[in-house]
C-alpha positions as CSV (number, residue, x, y, z in Angstrom):
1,X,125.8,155.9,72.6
2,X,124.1,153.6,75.1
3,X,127.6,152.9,76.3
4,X,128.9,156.1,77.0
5,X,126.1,156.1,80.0
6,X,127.7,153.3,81.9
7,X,131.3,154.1,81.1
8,X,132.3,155.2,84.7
9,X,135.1,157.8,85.0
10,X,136.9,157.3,87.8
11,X,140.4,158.8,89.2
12,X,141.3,160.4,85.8
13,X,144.5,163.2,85.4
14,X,145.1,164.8,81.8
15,X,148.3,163.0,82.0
16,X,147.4,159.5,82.5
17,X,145.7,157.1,85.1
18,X,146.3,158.3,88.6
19,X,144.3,158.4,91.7
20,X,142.8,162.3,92.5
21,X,140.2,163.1,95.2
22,X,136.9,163.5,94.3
23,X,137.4,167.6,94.1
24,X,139.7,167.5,90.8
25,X,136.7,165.9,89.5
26,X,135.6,166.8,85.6
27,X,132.7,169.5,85.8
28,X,129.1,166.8,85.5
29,X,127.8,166.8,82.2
30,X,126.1,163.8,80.3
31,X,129.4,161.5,79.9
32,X,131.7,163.0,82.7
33,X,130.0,161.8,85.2
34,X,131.6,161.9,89.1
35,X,130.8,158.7,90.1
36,X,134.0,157.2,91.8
37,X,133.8,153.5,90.6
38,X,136.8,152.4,88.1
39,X,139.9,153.6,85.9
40,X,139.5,154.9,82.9
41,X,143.1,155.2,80.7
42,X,142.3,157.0,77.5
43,X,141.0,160.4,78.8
44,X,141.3,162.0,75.3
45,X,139.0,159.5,73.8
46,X,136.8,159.4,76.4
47,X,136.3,163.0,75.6
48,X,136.1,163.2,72.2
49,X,133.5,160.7,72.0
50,X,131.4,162.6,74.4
51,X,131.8,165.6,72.4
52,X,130.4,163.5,69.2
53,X,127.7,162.1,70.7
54,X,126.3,164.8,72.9
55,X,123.9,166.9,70.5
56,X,122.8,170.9,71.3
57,X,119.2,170.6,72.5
58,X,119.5,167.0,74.5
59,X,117.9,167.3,77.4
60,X,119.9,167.7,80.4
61,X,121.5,165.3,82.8
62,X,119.3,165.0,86.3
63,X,120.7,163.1,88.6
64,X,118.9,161.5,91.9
65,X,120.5,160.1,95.0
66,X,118.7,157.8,97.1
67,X,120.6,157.3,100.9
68,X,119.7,155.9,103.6
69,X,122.1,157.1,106.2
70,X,121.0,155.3,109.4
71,X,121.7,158.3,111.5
72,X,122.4,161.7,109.7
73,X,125.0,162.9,112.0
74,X,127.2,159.7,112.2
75,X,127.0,159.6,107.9
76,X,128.2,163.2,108.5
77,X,130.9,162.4,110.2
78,X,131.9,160.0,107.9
79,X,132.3,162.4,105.1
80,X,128.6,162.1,103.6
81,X,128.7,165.7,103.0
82,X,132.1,166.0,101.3
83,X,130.8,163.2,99.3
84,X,127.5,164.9,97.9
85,X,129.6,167.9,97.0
86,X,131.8,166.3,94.6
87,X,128.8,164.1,92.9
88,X,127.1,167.1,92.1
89,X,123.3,166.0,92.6
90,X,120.0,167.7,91.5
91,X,117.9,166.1,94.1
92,X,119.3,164.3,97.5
93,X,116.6,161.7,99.1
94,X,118.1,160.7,102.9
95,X,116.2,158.1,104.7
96,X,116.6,157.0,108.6
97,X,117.8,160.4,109.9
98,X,117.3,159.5,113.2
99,X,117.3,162.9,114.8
100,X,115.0,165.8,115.4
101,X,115.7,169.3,113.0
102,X,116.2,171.5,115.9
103,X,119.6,168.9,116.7
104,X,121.5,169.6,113.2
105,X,122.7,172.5,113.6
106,X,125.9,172.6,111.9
107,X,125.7,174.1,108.2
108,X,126.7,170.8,107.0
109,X,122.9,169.6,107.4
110,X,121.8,172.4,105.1
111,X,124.1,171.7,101.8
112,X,125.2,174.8,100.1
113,X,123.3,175.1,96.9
114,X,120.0,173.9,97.9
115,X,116.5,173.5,99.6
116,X,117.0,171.5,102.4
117,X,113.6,169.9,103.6
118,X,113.1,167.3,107.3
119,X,110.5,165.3,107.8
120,X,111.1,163.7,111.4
121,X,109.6,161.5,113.3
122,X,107.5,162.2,116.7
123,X,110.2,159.5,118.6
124,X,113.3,161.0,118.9
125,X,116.5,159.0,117.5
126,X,114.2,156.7,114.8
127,X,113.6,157.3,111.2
128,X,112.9,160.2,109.4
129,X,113.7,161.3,106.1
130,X,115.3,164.5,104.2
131,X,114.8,165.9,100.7
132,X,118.2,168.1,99.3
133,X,116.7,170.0,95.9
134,X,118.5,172.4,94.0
135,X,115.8,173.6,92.6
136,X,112.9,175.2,94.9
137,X,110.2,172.9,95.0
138,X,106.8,175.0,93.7
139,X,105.4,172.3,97.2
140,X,106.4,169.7,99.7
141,X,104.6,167.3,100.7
142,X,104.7,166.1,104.1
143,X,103.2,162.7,105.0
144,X,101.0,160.4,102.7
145,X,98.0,160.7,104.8
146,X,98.0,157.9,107.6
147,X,98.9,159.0,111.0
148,X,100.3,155.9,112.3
149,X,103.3,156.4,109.7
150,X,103.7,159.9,109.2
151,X,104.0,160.1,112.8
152,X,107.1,158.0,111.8
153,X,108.4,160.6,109.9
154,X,108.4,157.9,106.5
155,X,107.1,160.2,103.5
156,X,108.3,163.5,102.6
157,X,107.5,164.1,98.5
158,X,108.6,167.7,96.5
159,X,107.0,169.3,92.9
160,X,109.0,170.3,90.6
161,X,107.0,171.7,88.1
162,X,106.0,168.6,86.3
163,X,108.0,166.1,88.4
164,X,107.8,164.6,92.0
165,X,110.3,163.3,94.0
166,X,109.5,161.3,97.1
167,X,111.7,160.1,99.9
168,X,110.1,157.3,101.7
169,X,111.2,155.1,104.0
170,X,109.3,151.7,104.5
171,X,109.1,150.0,107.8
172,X,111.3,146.8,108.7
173,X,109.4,144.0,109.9
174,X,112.7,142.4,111.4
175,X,112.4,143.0,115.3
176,X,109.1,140.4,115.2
177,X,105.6,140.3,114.7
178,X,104.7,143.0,116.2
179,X,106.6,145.4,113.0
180,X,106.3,142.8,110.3
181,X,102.1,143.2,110.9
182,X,103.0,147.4,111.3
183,X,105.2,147.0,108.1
184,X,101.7,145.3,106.0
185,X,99.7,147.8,107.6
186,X,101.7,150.6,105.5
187,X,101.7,148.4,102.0
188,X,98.3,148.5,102.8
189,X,97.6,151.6,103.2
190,X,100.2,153.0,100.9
191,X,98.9,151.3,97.8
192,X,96.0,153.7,97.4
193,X,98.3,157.0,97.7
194,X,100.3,155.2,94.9
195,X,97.7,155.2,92.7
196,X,96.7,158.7,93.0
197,X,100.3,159.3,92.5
198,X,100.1,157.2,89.1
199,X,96.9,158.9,88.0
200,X,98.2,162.4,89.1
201,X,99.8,164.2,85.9
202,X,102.8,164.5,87.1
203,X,106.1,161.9,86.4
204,X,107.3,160.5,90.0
205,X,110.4,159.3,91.1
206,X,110.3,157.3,94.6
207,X,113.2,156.5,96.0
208,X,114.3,155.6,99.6
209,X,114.9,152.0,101.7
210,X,111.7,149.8,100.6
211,X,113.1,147.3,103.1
212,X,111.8,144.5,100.4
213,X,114.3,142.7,97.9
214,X,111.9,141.7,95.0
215,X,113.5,138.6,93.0
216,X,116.5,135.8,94.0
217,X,119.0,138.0,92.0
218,X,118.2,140.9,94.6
219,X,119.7,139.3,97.7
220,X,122.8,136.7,98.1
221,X,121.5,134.1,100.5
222,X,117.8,134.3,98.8
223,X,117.1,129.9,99.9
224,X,117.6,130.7,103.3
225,X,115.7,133.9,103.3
226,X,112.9,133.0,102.6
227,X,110.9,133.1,106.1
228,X,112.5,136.2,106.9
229,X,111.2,139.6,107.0
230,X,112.3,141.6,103.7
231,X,112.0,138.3,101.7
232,X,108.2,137.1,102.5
233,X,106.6,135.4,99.8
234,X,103.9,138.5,100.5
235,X,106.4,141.1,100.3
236,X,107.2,140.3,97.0
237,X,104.2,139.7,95.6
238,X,103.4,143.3,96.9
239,X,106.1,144.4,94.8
240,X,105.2,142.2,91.6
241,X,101.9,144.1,91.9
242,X,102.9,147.4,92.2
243,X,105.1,146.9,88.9
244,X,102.8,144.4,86.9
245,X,99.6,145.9,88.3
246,X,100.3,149.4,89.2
247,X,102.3,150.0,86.1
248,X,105.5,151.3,88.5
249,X,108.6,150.9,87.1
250,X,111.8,149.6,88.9
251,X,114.5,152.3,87.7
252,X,117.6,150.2,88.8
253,X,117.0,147.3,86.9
254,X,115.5,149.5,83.1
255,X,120.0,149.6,83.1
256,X,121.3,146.6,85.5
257,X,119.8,143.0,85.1
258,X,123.5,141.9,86.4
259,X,123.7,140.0,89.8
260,X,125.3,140.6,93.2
261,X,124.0,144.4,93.1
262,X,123.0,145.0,96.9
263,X,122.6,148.4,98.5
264,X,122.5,147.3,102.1
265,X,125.0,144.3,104.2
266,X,124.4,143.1,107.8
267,X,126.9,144.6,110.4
268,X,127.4,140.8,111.3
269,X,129.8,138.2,110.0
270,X,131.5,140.7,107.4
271,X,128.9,140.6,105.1
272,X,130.5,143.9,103.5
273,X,133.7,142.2,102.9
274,X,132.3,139.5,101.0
275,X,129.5,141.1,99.5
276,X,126.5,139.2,101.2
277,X,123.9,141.7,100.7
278,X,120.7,142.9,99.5
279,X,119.0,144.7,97.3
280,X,116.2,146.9,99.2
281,X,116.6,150.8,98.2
282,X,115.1,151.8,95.1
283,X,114.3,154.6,92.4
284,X,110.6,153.2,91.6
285,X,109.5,155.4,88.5
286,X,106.2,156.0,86.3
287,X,106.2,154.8,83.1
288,X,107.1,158.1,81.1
289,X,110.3,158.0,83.2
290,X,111.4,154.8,81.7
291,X,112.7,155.9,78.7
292,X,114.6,158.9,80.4
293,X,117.0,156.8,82.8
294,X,120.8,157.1,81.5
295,X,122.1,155.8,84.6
296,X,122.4,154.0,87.6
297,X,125.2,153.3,90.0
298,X,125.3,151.9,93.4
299,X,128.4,153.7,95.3
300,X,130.7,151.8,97.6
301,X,133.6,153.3,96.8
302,X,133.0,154.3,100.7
303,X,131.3,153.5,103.5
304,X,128.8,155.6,105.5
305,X,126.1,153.1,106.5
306,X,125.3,149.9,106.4
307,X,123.4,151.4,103.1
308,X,125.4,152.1,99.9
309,X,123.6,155.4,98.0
310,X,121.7,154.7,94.8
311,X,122.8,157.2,91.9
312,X,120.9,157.5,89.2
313,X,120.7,159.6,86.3
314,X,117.9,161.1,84.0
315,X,117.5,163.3,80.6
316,X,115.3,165.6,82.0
317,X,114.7,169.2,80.9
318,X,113.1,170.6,83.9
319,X,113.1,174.5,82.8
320,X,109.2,174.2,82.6
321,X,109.1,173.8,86.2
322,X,107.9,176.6,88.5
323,X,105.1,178.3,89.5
324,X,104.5,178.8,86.0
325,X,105.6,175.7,83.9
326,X,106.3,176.0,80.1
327,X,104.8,172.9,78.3
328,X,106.0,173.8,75.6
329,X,109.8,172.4,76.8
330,X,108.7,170.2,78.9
331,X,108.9,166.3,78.6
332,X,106.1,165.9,80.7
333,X,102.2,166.3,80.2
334,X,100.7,169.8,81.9
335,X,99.9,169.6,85.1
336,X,97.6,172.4,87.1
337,X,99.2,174.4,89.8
338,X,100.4,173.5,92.9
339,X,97.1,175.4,95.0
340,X,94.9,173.7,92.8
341,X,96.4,170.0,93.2
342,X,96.5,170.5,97.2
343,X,94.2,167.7,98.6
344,X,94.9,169.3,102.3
345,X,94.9,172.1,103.9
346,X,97.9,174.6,103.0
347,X,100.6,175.2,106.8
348,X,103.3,177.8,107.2
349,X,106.6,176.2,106.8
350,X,108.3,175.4,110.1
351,X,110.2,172.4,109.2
352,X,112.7,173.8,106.5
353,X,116.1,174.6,106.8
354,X,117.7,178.3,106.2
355,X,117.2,179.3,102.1
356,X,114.0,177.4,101.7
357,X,110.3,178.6,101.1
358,X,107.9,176.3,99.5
359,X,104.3,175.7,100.3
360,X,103.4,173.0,102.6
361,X,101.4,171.0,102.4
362,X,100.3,168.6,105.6
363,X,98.0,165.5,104.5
């Protein structure tokens, strides 16, 4: 059954195997998934043993995106947009915007079929990050609670119900000392907000551009690398401690111990063309997640930054979440409402795009 998870259904036609754009797509379910990777021949079997193995009263496919853009508008022109559409996502976490709200105004920066949150930073043109949610969050969460960064526009987080979802965007220590010592200020100061995370009662998912590549097998050059920024011997023993220590869970690898599996190449010496790249955007997880990850995929069947998005997929049954969640259905443990789990104090929201209204909160 394990199998049919990674089984990647890619330019299929009743008839045979033929290339199809990504709209004549099979609807998403738990095996036809719309991830545009490889060929598959034998549609028939393909879906007869999906029908055999997917039982009434599994719980339902949830699947994540994690994407850093490096400038929203140039990934939309690029066809980022088109591209969500036809992968069908529950929850779209965009890193490295790179603009301020009141510039996107074409309908393309507020997906049909969702809650579109910004979070941008106070310097026009850098970072920033975006949460897409089909389902209204009951808050969002806007900044972890350090001015320096949130001022960077590097944290935006939304409840569902029992689950949060975090875009976050981690600083690169790569233009010199001056941001490598900015970039271990935030581990620093983020390790604290991960632990209330991990003692909160809620499952997390944190995904975004961590701007770290843990082990050897994470990067292609890892000998040479060694001195530079995103490969520090303290970087990664930051990382080793939040998943030996902190009990956090990298989602990615739970599926994928294979090598060569990068998510970001240099725009120098045609690193994309031969694959010298690293590893650096994650979907970090809590423990009770582990056990629920189906999937994960790394896309680069096109290109719309020097980042490829992460895809991954969870059995999650979020009808428990709401205002209101039923624990009863719900694979996670209770958690109190969002008013009474606000740390800060409560702002009107004028950050959202059209169709959304969710609390706020500002740490």
């Amino acid at each position: 059954m394990q199998l049919l998870y990674y089984y990647r259904l890619i330019n299929v036609q009743r008839r045979g195997e033929y290339d199809i754009p990504c709209a004549d797509l099979p609807p998403r379910t738990r095996c036809f998934r719309s991830v545009l990777t490889t060929k598959v021949a034998d549609v028939a079997g393909f879906r007869h043993a999906c029908e055999i193995h997917h039982t009434p009263g599994e719980q339902d496919l949830f699947r994540v995106i994690s994407a850093n853009v490096n400038g929203i508008r140039a990934a939309a022109r690029k066809g980022f947009f088109e591209w969500l559409a036809s992968v069908e996502p529950d929850v779209v976490c965009v890193q490295e915007t790179k603009a301020q709200q009141h510039q996107l105004t074409d309908k393309c920066f507020a997906p049909e079929g969702y809650h579109c949150y910004y979070e941008d930073a106070v310097r026009k043109g850098y970072s920033g990050v975006a949460i897409y949610s089909r389902r209204e969050p009951d808050a969002v969460v806007r900044g972890f609670g350090v001015a320096e960064f949130d001022d960077e526009g590097r944290y935006l987080e939304v409840r569902l119900g029992k689950l949060r979802v975090v875009s976050v965007y981690l600083p690169s220590g790569s233009a010199g000392e001056a941001r490598q010592a900015s970039k271990f200020r935030f581990l620093d100061a983020f390790v604290p907000h991960l632990d209330t995370l991990m003692r909160s009662r809620s499952e997390c998912i944190l995904c975004g551009d961590w701007n770290i590549a843990h082990r050897e097998i994470d990067l292609t050059n890892w000998r040479s690398n060694q001195k530079n920024s995103g490969f520090l011997p303290e970087e990664r023993r930051w990382l080793d401690a939040l998943f030996d220590g902190h009990r956090y869970i990298d989602g990615f690898r739970v599926v994928n111990q294979q090598p060569d599996q990068y998510t970001w190449w240099s725009n120098r010496g045609r690193a994309w063309d031969k694959n010298v790249g690293w590893r650096i955007d994650y979907q970090i997880v809590t423990p009770g997640l582990r056990d629920k990850i189906l999937s994960a995929d790394i896309y680069k069947a096109q290109r719309f930054s020097d980042h490829a998005p992460l895809i991954m997929d969870y059995g999650l049954d979020l009808a428990g979440a709401g205002s209101t969640p039923d624990a009863g259905h719900s694979p996670f443990p209770a958690v109190p409402s969002a008013l009474s789990i606000m740390p800060s104090r409560i702002m009107n929201q004028n950050s959202r795009m059209p169709g959304s209204a969710s609390t706020v909160v500002r740490r």
